[in-house]
C-alpha positions as CSV (number, residue, x, y, z in Angstrom):
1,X,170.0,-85.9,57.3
2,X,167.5,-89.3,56.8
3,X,169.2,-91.0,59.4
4,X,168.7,-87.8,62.1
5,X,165.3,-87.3,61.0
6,X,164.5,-91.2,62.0
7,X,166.6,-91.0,65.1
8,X,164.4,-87.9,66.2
9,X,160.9,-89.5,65.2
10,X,161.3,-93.2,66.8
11,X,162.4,-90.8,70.3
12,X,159.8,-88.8,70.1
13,X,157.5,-91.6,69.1
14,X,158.4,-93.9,71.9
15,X,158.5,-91.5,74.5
16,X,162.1,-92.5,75.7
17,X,164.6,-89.9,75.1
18,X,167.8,-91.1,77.1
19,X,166.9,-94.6,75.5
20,X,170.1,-95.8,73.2
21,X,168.8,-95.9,69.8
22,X,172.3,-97.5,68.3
23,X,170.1,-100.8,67.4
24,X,167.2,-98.7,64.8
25,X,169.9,-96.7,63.6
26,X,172.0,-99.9,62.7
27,X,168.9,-101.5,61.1
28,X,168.0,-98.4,59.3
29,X,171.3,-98.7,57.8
30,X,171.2,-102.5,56.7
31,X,168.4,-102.1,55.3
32,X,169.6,-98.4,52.9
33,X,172.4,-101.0,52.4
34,X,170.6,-104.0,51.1
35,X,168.0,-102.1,49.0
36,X,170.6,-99.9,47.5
37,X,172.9,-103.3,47.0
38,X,170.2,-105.2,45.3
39,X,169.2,-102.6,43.1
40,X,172.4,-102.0,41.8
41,X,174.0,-105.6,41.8
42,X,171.8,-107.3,40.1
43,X,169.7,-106.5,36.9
44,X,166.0,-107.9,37.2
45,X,166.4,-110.1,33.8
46,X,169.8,-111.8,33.4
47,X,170.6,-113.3,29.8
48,X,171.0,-116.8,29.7
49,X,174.8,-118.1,28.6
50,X,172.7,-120.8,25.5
51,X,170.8,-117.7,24.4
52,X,172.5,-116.0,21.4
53,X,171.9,-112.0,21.5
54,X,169.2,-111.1,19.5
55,X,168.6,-107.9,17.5
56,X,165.9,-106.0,19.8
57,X,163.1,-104.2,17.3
58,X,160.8,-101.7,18.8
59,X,157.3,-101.3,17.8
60,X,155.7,-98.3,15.6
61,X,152.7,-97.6,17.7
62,X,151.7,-94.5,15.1
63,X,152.4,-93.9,11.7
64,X,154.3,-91.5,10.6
65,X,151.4,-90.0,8.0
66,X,147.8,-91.2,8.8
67,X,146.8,-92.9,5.1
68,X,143.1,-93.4,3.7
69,X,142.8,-97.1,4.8
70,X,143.8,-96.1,8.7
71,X,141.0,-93.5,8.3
72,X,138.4,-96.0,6.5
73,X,139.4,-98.8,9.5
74,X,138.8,-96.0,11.9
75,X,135.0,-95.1,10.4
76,X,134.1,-98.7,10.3
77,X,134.9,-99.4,13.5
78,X,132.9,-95.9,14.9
79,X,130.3,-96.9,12.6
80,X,130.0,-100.2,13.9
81,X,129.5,-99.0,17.6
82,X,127.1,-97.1,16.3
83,X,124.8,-99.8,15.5
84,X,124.6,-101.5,18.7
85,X,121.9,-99.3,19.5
86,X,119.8,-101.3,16.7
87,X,119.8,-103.9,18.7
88,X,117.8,-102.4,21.6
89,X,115.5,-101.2,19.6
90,X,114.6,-104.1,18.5
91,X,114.3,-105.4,21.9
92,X,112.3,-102.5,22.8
93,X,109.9,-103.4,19.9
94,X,109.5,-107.2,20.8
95,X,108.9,-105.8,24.9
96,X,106.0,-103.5,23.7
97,X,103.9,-105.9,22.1
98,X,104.9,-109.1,24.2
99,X,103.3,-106.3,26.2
100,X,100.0,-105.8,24.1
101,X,99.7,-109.6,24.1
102,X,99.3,-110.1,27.6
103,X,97.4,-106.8,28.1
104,X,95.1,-108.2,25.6
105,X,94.8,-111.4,27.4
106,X,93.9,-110.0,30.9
107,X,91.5,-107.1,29.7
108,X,90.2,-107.9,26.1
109,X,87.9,-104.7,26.4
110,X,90.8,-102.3,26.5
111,X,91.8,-103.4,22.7
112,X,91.6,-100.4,21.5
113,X,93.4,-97.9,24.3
114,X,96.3,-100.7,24.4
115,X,96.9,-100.8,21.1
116,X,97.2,-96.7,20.7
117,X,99.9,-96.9,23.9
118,X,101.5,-100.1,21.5
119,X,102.3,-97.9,18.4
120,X,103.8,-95.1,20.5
121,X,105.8,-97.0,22.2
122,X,106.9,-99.4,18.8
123,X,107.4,-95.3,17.2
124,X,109.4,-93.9,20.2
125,X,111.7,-97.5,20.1
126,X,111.9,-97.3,16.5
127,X,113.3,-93.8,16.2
128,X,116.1,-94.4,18.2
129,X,117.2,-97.2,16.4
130,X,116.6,-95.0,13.5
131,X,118.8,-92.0,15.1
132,X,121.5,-94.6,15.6
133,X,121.6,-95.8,12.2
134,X,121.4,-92.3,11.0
135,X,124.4,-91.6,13.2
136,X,126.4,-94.9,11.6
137,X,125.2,-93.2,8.1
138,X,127.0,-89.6,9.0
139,X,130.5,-91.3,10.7
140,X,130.6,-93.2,7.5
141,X,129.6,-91.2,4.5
142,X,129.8,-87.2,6.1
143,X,133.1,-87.5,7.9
């Protein structure tokens, strides 16, 4: 049935109908032939005649019961992503007053408005830092 469906496709396709189409069919074949012969003649890995057989051991990707130190590897790990947000609060913190130093140095009247916007922005970068340390607290002690 392949080889009709072809044969009707490449005549329609080419526009010739009374054209002989002996040669596509005979290359369709060779080629059914060669893929079908190379994928069963020949395994993709062939063992070498020095090589002795080894024993082949597959790998236990799960355990069969999930045990406390599994579970305790599992929170540290969570709990350890959960910190990286510590880190950008910290470098939130050190942007809003290398902020409020240069502010001060181009306006010095505005000390006082400047330093209002600096400790609600140092509050608002704080607090998440906080919120992710608070989460690091929960995965590790509440779960």
């Amino acid at each position: 049935k392949k080889l009709i469906e072809v044969k009707a496709v490449v005549s329609t396709q080419s526009g010739h109908y009374g054209r002989d189409l002996s040669r596509v069919k005979y290359k369709i074949m060779l080629a059914a032939r060669m893929c079908t012969r190379v994928a069963v003649a020949r395994p993709l890995i062939q063992p070498l005649a020095s090589v002795q057989s080894v024993s082949v051991r597959s790998i236990q990707t799960t355990p069969a019961q999930l045990d406390e130190s599994m579970e305790n590897a599992a929170k540290f790990i969570g709990a350890g992503c959960a910190t990286i947000g510590v880190a950008g609060s910290g470098a939130g913190i050190g942007s809003v007053f290398g902020s409020l130093v240069e502010g001060y140095a181009r306006n010095p009247s505005l000390k006082q408005q400047l330093f209002q916007y600096c400790i609600l922005g140092f509050a608002l970068s704080e607090a998440m830092g906080l919120f992710c340390l608070m989460l690091a607290f929960m995965i590790l002690f509440a779960l």
